[in-house]
Structure formats: structure tokens, C-alpha cells
C-alpha positions in Angstrom: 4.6 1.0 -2.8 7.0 0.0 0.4 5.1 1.3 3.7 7.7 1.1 6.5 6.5 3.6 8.0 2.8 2.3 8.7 4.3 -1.1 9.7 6.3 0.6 12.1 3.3 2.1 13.5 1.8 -1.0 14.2 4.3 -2.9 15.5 4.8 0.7 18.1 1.2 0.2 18.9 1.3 -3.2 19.4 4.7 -3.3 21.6 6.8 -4.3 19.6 10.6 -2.7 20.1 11.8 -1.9 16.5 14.4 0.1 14.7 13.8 0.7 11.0 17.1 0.5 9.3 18.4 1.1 5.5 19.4 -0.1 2.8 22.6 0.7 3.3 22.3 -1.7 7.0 21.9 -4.3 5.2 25.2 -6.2 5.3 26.5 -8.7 7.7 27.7 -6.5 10.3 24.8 -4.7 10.3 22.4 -7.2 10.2 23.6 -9.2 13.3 22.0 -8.1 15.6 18.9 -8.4 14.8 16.6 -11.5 15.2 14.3 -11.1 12.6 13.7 -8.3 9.5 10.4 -6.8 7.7 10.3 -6.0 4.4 7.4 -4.2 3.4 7.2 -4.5 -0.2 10.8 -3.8 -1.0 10.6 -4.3 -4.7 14.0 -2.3 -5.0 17.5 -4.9 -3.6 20.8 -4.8 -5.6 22.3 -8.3 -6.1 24.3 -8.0 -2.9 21.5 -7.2 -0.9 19.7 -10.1 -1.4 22.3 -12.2 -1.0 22.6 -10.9 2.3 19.4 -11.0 3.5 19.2 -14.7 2.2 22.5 -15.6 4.3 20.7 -13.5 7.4 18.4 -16.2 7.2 20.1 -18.9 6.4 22.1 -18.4 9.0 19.2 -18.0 11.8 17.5 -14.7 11.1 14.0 -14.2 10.4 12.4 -12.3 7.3 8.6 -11.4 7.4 7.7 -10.1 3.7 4.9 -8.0 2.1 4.1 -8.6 -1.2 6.3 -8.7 -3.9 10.1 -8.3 -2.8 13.8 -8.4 -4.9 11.3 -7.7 -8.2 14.1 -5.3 -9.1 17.5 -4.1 -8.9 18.7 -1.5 -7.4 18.1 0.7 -10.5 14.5 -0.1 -10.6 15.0 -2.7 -13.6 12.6 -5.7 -13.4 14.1 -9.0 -13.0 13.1 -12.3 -14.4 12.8 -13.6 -10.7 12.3 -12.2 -7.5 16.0 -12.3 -6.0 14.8 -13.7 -3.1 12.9 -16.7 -4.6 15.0 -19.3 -3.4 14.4 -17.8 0.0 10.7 -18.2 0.3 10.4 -21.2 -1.9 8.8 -19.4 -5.1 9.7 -19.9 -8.9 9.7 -16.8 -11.0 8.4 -13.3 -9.3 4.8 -14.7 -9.0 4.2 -14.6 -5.1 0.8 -16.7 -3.8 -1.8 -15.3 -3.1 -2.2 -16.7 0.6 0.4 -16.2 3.4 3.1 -18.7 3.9 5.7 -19.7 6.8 8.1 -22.1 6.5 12.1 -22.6 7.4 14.8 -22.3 5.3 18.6 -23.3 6.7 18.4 -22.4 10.4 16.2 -19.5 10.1 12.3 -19.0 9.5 10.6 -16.8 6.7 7.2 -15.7 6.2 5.0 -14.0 3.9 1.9 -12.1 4.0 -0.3 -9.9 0.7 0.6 -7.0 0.1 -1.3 -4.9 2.7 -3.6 -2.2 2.3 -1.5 0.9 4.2 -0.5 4.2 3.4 3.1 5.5 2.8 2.7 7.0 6.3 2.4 5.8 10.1 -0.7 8.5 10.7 -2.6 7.2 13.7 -4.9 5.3 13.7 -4.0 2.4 11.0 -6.9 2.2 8.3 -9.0 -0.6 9.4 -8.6 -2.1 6.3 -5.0 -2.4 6.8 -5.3 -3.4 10.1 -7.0 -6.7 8.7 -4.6 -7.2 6.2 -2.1 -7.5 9.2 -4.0 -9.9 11.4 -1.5 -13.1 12.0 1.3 -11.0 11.3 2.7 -10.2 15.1 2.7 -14.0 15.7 4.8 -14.8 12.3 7.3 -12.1 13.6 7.5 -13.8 16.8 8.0 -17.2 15.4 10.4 -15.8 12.6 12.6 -14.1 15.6 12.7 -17.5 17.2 10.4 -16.0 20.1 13.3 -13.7 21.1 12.1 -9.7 21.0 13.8 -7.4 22.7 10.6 -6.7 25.4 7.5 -6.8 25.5 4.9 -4.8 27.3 0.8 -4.8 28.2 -0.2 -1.5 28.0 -3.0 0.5 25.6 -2.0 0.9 22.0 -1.3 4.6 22.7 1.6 3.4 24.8 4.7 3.1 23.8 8.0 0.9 24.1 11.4 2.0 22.9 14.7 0.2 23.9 17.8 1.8 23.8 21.2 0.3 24.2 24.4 2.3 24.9 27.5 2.1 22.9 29.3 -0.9 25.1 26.0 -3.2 25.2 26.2 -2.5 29.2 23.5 -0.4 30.0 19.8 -0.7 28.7 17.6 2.1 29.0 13.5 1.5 28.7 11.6 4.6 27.3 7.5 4.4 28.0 6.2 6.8 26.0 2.3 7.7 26.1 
């Protein structure tokens, strides 16, 4: 099962400024202005998707995976391959065991185990899960070429949001504790 919401709990408790987007974002437009992408076990990416997400990086995006991803279309039919093979240098669906980094084109992807998280983002993170995550924060930042949005040292029970207005002009910082 995806868990989007528990990574996005750790990457909030951690600093991180995220947005979670859908699968519907995921085009060109959509994607550009981000600097690098999780995919928490998205099993489920039509044809197009992947091709986009592939071109994201390609292109000089970032992708951090979790477990299997592209196993299926978008009408939950198994495919032969994981779509995204190519991407993180796999043959068939079968995914390693250990986590991998490596670059493809101009862009960076890495890939961690599935992780052991629930389909929520209750605090606190199972500790479990929490081990299952160790090394990921520093694959993000090397998939996003170093470049987040902010960054903050603060307690975990402090947040960071970024906001950007319509024009790109004004940037407002939301501490939330």
C-alpha cells in the first residue's frame, strides 16, 4: 500500500517544505517546478505517467522511490515490467532488495524497501518505520541537487510550510508548532 501521507509526516517533522501532489500533477507543466518527487509505493501509473516522470528526470529532476513502483496501469492491471524500469536501472518488476542511488540523464534517482508505515501520518511515526527511513532525507537532498526550498533547526514538533503567491513575488514562511 502507497503511504503518502506518513512520508509526508516525516519529511514535516524533519523540515522538510513539501507539497503532496496528484496524479493528475503529474505532467510537464506540473512537474516543473519541483526539484525532486517521492513516490511511495505507487504501484498504480498509466503509460503517460511514467513517461513523464522518466522525462522529469531525465531532464534534471529527482525521484526517490519506495518499493515497487509503475507495477501496474492505471486500471490496476499488472505489467510485465515496472514502467519505470529503465529509470532506476532494473529488468522486469523485480526491485533489489538493498537501496540504490545512481544518475540517469541529468537527473538523480534513488530507491529505498518498501517501508514499514501506515496509510496515515498519525504522530509519532512507528519506530519501525522510522528505521526503514534512515538515509532517506540525505538521498532526497542529493536527488534535488541540494536545492530545497528551506530549511530549518527546530524540534520535530515544529513545523515549516512555504507558500508562494500567484506571481512568484512574494514568499510567505509559516512556523507552525
Amino acid at each position: 500500500p502507497s503511504y503518502p501521507m506518513a512520508i509526508s509526516r516525516f519529511l514535516a517533522d524533519q523540515h522538510v517544505p513539501h507539497t503532496i501532489i496528484l496524479d493528475r500533477d503529474l505532467t510537464p507543466e506540473r512537474l516543473q517546478p519541483y526539484a525532486a518527487l517521492v513516490l511511495p509505493e505507487i504501484r498504480l501509473l498509466s503509460d503517460q505517467q511514467s513517461r513523464n516522470l522518466a522525462a522529469f528526470a531525465k531532464r534534471g529532476g529527482g525521484l526517490v522511490a519506495f518499493g515497487p513502483v509503475g507495477t501496474h496501469n492505471q486500471y490496476n492491471e499488472e505489467r510485465a515490467t515496472s514502467s519505470l524500469a529503465e529509470v532506476f536501472g532494473i529488468s522486469g518488476k523485480d526491485f533489489p532488495v538493498h537501496p540504490f542511488r545512481h544518475d540517469i540523464g541529468h537527473g538523480r534517482v534513488a530507491w529505498f524497501p518498501s517501508a514499514r508505515l501506515p496509510g496515515t501520518g498519525r504522530w509519532p511515526l512507528p519506530a519501525d518505520g522510522l528505521k526503514d527511513l534512515e538515509g532517506v532525507l540525505p538521498a532526497l537532498r542529493w536527488a534535488a541537487g541540494g536545492r530545497f526550498s528551506g530549511s530549518l533547526e527546530a524540534p520535530d514538533m515544529v513545523e515549516l510550510n512555504l507558500m508562494h503567491s500567484p506571481d512568484g513575488k512574494l514568499l510567505l514562511v509559516h512556523l507552525m508548532n
